[in-house]
C-alpha positions in Angstrom: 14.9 22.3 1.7 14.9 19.2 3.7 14.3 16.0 2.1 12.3 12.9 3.7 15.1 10.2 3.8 14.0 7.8 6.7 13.6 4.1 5.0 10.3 2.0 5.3 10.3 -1.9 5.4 7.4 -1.5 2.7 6.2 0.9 0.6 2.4 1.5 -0.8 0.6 2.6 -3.8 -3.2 2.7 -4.0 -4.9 3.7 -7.8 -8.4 4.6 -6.7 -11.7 4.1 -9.1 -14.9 5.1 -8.9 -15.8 1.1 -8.0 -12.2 -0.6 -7.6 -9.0 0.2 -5.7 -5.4 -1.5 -7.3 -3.2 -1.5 -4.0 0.3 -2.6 -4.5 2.9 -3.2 -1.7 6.5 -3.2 -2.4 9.0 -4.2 0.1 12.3 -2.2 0.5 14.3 -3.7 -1.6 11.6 -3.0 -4.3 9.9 -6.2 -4.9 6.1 -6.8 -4.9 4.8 -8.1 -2.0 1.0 -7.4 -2.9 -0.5 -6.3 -6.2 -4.7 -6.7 -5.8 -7.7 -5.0 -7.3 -10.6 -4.8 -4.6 -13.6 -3.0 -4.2 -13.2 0.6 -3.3 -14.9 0.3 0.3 -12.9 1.0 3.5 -13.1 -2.4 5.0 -11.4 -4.2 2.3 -8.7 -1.7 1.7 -8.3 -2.5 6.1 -8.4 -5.8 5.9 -5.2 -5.9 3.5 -3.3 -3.2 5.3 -3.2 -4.6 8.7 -0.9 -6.3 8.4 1.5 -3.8 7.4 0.4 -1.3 9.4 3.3 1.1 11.5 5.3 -0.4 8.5 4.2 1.6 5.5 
C-alpha cells in the first residue's frame, strides 16, 4: 500500500453542524492559523478559504 506523503504549507479541518461550521487551519509546522465558527453556508466557508486555496 502506498501512503500519501507529499507535505502541504497548511492543513484544514472543517466540523460541520446542521447551522454552524468550526473550520480550523493549521500551518505545517502545526500551529493554528485559523480557528472560527461560521454559518454553515457556502459563501462564508469561500470567503475564508481563498486565501489558502492550492495550499490546503
Amino acid at each position: 500500500m502506498r501512503f500519501y506523503t507529499t507535505q502541504h504549507p497548511y492543513y484544514c479541518g472543517i466540523d460541520l453542524n446542521a447551522r454552524s461550521l468550526y473550520v480550523c487551519i493549521l500551518d505545517e509546522t502545526g500551529e493554528t492559523i485559523l480557528h472560527r465558527e461560521i454559518k454553515a453556508r457556502p459563501e462564508p466557508l469561500l470567503d475564508l478559504l481563498i486565501p489558502y486555496i492550492g495550499n490546503i
